[in-house]
Each structure stands twice: as C-alpha cells, then as structure tokens.
C-alpha positions in Angstrom: -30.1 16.2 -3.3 -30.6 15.1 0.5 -28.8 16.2 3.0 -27.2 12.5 4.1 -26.0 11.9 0.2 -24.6 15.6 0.6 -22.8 14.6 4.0 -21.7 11.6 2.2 -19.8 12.5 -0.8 -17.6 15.4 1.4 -16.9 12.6 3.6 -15.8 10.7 0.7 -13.6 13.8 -0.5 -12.1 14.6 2.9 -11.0 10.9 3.2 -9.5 11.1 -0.6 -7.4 13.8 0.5 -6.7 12.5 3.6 -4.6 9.4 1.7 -3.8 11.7 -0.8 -1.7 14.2 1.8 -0.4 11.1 3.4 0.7 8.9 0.0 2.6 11.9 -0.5 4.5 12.2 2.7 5.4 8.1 2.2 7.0 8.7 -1.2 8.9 12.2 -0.4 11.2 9.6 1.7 12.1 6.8 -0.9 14.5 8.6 -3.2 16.6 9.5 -0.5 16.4 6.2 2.0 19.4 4.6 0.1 21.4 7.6 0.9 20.2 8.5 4.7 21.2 4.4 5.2 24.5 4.7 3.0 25.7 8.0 5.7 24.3 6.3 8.8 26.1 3.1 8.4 28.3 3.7 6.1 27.7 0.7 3.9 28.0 0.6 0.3 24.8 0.3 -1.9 24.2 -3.3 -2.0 24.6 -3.9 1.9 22.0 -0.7 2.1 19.4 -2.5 0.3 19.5 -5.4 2.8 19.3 -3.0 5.7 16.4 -1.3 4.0 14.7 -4.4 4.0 15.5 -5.2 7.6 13.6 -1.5 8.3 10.9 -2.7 6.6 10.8 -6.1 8.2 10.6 -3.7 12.0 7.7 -1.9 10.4 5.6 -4.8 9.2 6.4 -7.0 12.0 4.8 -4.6 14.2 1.8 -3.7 11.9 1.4 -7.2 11.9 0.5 -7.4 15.1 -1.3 -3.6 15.7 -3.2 -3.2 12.8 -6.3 -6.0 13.9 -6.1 -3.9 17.1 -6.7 -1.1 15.7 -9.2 -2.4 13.2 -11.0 -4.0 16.2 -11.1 -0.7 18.1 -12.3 1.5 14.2 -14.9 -1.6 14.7 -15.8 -0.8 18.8 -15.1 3.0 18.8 -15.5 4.6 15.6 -13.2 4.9 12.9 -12.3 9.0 13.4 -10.7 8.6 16.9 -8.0 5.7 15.4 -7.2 7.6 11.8 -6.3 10.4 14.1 -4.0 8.4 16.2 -2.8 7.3 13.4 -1.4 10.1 11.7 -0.3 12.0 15.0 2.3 8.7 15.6 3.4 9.3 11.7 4.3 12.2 12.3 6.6 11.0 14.9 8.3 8.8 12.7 9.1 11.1 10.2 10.6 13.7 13.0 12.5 10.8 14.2 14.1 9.6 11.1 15.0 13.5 9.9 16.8 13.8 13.6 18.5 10.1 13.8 22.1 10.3 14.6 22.1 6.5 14.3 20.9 3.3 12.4 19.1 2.3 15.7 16.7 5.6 15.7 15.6 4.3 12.4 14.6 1.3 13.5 12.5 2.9 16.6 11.4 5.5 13.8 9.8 2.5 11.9 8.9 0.5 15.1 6.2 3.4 16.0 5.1 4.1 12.4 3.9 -0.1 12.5 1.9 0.5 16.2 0.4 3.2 14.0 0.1 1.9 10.4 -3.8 1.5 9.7 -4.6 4.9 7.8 -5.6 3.2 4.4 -7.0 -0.1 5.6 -9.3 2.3 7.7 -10.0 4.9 4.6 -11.5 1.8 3.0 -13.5 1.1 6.3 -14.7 4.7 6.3 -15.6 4.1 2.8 -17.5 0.9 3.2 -19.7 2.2 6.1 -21.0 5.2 4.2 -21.0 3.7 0.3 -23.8 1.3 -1.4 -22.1 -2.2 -2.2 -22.6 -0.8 -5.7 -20.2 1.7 -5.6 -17.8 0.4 -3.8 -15.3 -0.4 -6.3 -15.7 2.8 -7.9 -15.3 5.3 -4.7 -12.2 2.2 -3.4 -10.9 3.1 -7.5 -11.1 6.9 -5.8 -8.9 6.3 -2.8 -6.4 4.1 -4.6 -6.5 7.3 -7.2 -5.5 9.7 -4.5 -2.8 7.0 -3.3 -1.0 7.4 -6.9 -2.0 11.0 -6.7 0.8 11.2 -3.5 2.9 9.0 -5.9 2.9 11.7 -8.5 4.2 14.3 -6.1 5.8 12.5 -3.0 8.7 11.2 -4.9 9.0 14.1 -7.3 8.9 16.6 -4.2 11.3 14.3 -2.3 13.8 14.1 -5.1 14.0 17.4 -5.6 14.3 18.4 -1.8 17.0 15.2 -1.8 19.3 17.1 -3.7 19.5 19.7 -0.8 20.5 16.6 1.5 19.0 13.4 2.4 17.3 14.4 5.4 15.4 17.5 4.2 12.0 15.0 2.7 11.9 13.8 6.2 11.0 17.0 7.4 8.6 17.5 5.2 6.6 14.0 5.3 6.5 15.4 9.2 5.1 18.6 8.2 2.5 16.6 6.6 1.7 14.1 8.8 1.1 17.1 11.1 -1.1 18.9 8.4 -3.1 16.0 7.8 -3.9 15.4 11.8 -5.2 18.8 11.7 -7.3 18.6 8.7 -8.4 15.4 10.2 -9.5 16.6 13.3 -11.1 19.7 12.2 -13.2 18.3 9.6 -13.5 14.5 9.6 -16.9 12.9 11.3 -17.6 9.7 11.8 -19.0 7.0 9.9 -20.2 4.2 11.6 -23.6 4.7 13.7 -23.4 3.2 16.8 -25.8 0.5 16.0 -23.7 -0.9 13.9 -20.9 -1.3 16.2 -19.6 -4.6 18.5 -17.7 -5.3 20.9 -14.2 -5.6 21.7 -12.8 -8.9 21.9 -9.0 -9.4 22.0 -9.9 -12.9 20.7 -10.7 -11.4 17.7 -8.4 -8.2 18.0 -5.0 -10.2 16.9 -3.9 -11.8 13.6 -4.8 -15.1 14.3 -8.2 -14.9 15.2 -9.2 -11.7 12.6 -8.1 -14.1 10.2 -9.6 -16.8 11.7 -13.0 -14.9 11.3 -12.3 -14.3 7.3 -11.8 -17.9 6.9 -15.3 -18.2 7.9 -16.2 -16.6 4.2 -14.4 -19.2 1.9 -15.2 -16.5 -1.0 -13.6 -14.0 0.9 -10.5 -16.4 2.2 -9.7 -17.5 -1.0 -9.5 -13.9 -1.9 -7.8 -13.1 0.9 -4.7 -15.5 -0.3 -5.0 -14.1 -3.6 -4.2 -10.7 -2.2 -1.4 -12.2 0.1 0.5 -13.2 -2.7 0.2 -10.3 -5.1 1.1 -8.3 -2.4 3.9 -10.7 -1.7 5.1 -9.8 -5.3 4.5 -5.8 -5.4 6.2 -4.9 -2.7 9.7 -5.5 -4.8 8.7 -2.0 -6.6 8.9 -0.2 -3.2 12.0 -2.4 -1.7 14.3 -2.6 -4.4 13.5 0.5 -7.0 15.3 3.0 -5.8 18.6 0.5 -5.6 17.9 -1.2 -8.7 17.8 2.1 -10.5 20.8 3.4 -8.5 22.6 0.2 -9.1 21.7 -0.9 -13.3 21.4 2.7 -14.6 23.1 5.5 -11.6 20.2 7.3 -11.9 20.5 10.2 -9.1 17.7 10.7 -6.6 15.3 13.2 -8.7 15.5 10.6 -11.9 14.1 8.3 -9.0 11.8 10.9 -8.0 10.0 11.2 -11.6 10.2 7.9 -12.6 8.1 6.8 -9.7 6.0 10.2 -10.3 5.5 9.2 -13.7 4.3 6.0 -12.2 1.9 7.9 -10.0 0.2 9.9 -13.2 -0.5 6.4 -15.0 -2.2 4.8 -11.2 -4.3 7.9 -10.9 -5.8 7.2 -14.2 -6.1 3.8 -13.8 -8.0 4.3 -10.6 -10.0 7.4 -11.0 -11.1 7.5 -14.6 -10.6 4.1 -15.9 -11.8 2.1 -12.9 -15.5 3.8 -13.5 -15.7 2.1 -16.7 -13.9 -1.0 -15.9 -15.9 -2.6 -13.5 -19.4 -1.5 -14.8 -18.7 -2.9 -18.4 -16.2 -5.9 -17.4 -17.3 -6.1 -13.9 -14.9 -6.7 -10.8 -14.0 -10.5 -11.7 -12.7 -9.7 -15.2 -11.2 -5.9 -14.2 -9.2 -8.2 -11.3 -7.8 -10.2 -14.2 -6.9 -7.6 -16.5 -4.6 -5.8 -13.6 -3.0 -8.8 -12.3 -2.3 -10.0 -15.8 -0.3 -6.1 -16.6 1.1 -6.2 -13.1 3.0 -9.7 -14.9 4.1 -8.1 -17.4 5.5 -4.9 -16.1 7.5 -7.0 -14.0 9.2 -9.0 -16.4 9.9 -5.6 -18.3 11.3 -4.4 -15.2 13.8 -7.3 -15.1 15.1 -7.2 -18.5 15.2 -3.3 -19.5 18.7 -2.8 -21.2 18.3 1.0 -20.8 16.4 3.2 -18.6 14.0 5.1 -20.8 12.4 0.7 -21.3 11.3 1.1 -17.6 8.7 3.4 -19.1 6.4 2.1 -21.1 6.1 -1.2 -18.7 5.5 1.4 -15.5 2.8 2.8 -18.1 1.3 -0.9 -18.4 2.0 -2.2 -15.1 -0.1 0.8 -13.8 -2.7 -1.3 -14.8 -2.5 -3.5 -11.4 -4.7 -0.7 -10.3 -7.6 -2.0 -10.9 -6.5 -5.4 -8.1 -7.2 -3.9 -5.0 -10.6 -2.0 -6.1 -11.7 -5.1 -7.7 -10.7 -7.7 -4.8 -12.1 -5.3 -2.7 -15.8 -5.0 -4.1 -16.2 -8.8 -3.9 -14.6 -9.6 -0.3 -16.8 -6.4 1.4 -19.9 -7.9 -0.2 -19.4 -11.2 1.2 -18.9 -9.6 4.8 -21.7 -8.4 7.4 -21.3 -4.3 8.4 -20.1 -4.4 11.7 -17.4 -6.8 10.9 -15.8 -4.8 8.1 -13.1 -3.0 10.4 -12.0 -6.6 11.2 -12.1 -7.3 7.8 -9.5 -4.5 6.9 -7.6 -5.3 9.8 -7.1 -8.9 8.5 -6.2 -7.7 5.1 -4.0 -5.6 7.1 -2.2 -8.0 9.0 -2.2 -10.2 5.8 -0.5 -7.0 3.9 1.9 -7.2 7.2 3.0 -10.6 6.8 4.3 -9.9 2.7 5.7 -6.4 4.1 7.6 -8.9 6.9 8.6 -11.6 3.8 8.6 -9.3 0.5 11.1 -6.7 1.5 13.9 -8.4 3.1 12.9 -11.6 -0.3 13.1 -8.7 -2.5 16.3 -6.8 -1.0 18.1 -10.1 -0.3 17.5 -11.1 -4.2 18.7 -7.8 -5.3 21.8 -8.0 -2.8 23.0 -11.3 -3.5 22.8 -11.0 -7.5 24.1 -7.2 -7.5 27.2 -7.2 -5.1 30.5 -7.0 -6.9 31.2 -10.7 -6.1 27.9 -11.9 -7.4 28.3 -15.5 -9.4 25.6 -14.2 -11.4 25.2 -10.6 -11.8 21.2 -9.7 -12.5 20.2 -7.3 -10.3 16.2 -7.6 -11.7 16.2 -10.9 -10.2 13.8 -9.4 -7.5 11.1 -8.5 -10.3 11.5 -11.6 -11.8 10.3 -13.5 -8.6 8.0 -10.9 -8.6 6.1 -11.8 -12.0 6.1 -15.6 -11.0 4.3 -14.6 -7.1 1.8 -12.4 -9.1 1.1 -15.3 -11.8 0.3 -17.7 -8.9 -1.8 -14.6 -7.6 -3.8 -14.5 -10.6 -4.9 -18.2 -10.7 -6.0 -18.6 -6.7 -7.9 -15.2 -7.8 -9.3 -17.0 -11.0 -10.8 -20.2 -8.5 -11.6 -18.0 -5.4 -13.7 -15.3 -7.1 -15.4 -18.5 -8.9 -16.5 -20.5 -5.6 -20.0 -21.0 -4.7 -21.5 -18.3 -3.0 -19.2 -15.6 -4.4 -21.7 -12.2 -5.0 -22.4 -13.2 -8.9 -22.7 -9.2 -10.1 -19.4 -9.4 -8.7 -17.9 -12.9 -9.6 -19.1 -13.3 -12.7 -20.5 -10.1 -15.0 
C-alpha cells in the first residue's frame, strides 16, 4: 500500500479519536447541568431549564460569530494550528465551570468555549482535504460514529461521577480537553498543502459573507437551509432531555446518563456500520431521507411516551437521523472547490450557531412555560413536538434542494 494512503487512514483515525475523546468530555456535563444551575441560583427545575438555555444562547452567539474566523484561518493557516487552539480554550471552560462560585462564571465559561467552538466543523475539514469525494460520506459516517461513541460513555461516565456531586464531570471533561490537546499536538499533521490554501479576507471571515459565498452554490444553499432547520429541531434532545426526564418521569442523573448512552450505542451503528451500506446501495439523496424521516418519528415518540422505558425504542429509531449529516455532507462538499471547504464548514458552522442561538432558549422556553406548576396546559414534550414539525419542513427543502439542477447526480439521485 503507498505510503500517502498509509499517512491517510492514521490521519483519519487520529481525527476519529480526536472527536471521539472530545464528544465524550461534552456529554460527561449534561446529567448534572440541571443540578450545578439548580445550586448556583437556586431556582427550581423549570426556571433552570430557561437559564440553561440562556447558557446556551452565550455559547452559540459567540460561535456564531468566531467559528467563520476560525474556518477562514483552518482555510489560510492550516487546519492543525486552530484544532489545537481549539481544545486548549475547552479545557478552560470546563476548569471554569467545575470552579464557578456563581451563575456569572458560567456564562464566561460558555462565552470562551463559543470563541473556541470549531473542533468538528474542522474534523470534517481535515477529512475533506485528505478523502476522495467518493468516500466522503463513508469516513463523515466515521466521525459522526466517534461523536455517538463520546455519547455512549460521556453521559454514562458523567452520571455516574454526578452522583459524587455535580461538579465532579466538570473536572473530568477538563482532564480531557487537556488529554486531547496533547494527543493533538503530539501526533496530528496537517492536511491541507499549501497550494491549496487562500488568503485571508475578513470579508469573507464573518457570517454574512461565508454565507454569502455558499449562496453562490444554489445546490449547496438549498442544502444549507435544509441543515438550518433540522438542526433547528435537534437541538431540543440536548436542551430539554435531561429536564424533560427529570421533570415527566424523576429519573436521577445516571438514568439520564444511560438513556442518552444507550442513545450513543444505536448512533455509532448507525454511523459506522450502517452508513457504509446506506449510501453505496441507496445513495446520499435517499439515505438523507430515510434519517430525517426517523428523526420525525422519534420525536413524536418522545412527546407522547406515558412511561419511561417508551423513550427507548424511539431513541433506537430516531438514531437513524444519523445518516443526515453524512449524507448532506457528501453532496454540499462536492458541489464546493478545495480551498474553499474551511469556509464551507465555517458557514455550516455559523448556520449550526444561529439554531444553537434560537433552538435552546425555543426549546427550554417550550418546556418551561408548559411544565411549571401554573401551566394552563401541562405537556412538558411540547418541545419535541415543535421539534418533529421543524424536521418535517427540513425534510421537504432537502427533498427540492438535493433535486436542483446541477446537484452532483451520483449524489442527488442514485
């Protein structure tokens, strides 16, 4: 086997690990949010969800505006020197929120953690630079994979290390962080030549004009929307589970912790054994629909389980969605020339920024107003439900976008 192909697939493992060590440090943290907020304000649950959502309105609002920098700079510099910065600042934020004596030092926790928030829009970067358009979807399947991977043990480690305190998993996810900065810089090279590098431009390095330079692809703007409100949608799971949970069936933070590992076991199969058959033998068009149309369904099973032990089986079928980002992923990189592909992932980025600004505090809000004690109406899956109806518009943009003239046709259409 050459030596480059060699070189290639331990780059492609070393960035697989890399999301894989940091999926985990994100999820050790979300059993126990609801109960660092709960002791640092001293709010009941329902007011905790909204200020969760107001944390995760700081991060994205940030990301919003630092992830097209960043993508810009991966694009200018190289992608190795920004994943690097990347995880050092994450490791700050997780040091920050373990020591914060106050709300406030959450919220300047979270403020650094968005200037630094481009680790997995650059992993696919990395991965496009050294992969054949052909096998995009397949190694984009493998990181996604090692993203559920962290959701296997990340909130099964954090629920367990919850029960010794709320502020224990945040040590960890720093410990992490820290490991995965030095694995990083020991044994990470970089991947895009220099030839296929540009220049920086901060007309081009902000929201507005990296998404102005998408629109340019109508294939790959349509798509682009499509992705905006799915995202829109499946950010409920990460802003209102835990509560939800807490809330409809006082589950305790390691219930938590294995539902959302259990989750994680379903995703890696999705993404790292089914994916490899799924878009050879339906192709990326059809594999798109299949996961947005189980990503509908699991949330509308969400929303109406009478027991826990329901949320199960729909986790099982919702992990299906899997195959969304893999699939919209193979047909908007094909569309795009190689030295704009940071920018690329640095629009989806800032896109992913704008529903982590509007889906958290939608979702929480949702969850608040129909859960508190003095609720007119009391359905506290409300939030999935709004959910399933942003995912089915989702699915029909996808259905016209990935249909357009000039879409890639072993993509579009196999």
């Amino acid at each position: 086997m050459p030596a480059s192909m060699q070189q290639r697939r331990h780059a492609v493992a070393f960035i697989v690990i890399l999301v894989l060590i940091e999926s985990i440090g994100f999820g050790i943290i979300l059993p126990v949010m609801p109960q660092l907020i709960m002791g640092l304000g001293d709010v009941p649950l329902s007011s905790a969800s909204a200020l969760g959502g107001y944390l995760m309105f700081t991060y994205a609002a940030v990301q919003f505006f630092a992830a097209p920098i960043l993508g810009a700079m991966g694009d200018r510099f190289g992608r190795r020197p920004i994943l690097l910065y990347t995880l050092l600042a994450l490791s700050l934020d997780y040091l920050l929120m373990a020591f914060a004596p106050t709300l406030f030092w959450l919220f300047v926790a979270r403020f650094i953690a968005g200037a630094a928030s481009s680790t997995f829009s650059l992993a696919y970067a990395y991965i496009t630079d050294i992969t054949e358009p052909d096998l995009r979807a397949q190694r984009f399947g493998l990181v996604g994979a090692a993203f559920g991977g962290g959701f296997v043990l990340g909130p099964v480690i954090g629920g367990l290390l919850g029960e010794f305190g709320p502020r224990i998993p945040f040590y960890a996810a720093a410990g992490l962080a820290m490991a995965n900065f030095v694995y990083g810089f020991i044994v990470l090279g970089e991947s895009l030549g220099k030839r296929n590098r540009r220049r920086f431009q901060w007309n081009r390095a902000n929201p507005v004009g990296a998404l102005r330079q998408i629109a340019s692809y109508p294939v790959a703007a349509g798509l682009a929307f499509a992705y905006f409100l799915y995202m829109l949608g499946h950010f409920s799971l990460p802003a209102t589970w835990t509560y939800y949970t807490m809330e409809k069936f006082a589950w305790s933070e390691s219930q938590i912790g294995f539902s959302l590992g259990f989750a994680g076991v379903f995703m890696i199969l999705v993404q790292a054994v089914l994916i490899r058959w799924a878009i050879p033998a339906l192709g990326a068009f059809r594999t798109g629909l299949l996961g947005m149309s189980a990503m509908i369904a699991g949330f509308c099973g969400y929303a109406f389980a009478a027991t826990g032990w329901q949320l199960y089986p729909w986790l099982a079928i919702a992990a299906l969605s899997g195959f969304v980002t893999p699939a919209l992923q193979s047909i908007m990189t094909a569309q795009i020339p190689a030295n704009a592909q940071g920018e690329l992932q640095g629009a989806l980025s800032s896109l992913g920024s704008i529903t982590a600004i509007l889906g958290p505090l939608l979702m929480t809000q949702l969850f608040a107003l129909y859960s508190a004690p003095d609720a007119a109406f009391y359905f506290p899956g409300m939030s999935f439900l709004a959910a399933a109806g942003l995912s089915a518009l989702s699915l029909l943009v996808f259905m016209f976008a990935a249909r357009f003239p000039g879409a890639a046709p072993e993509e579009s259409t196999r």
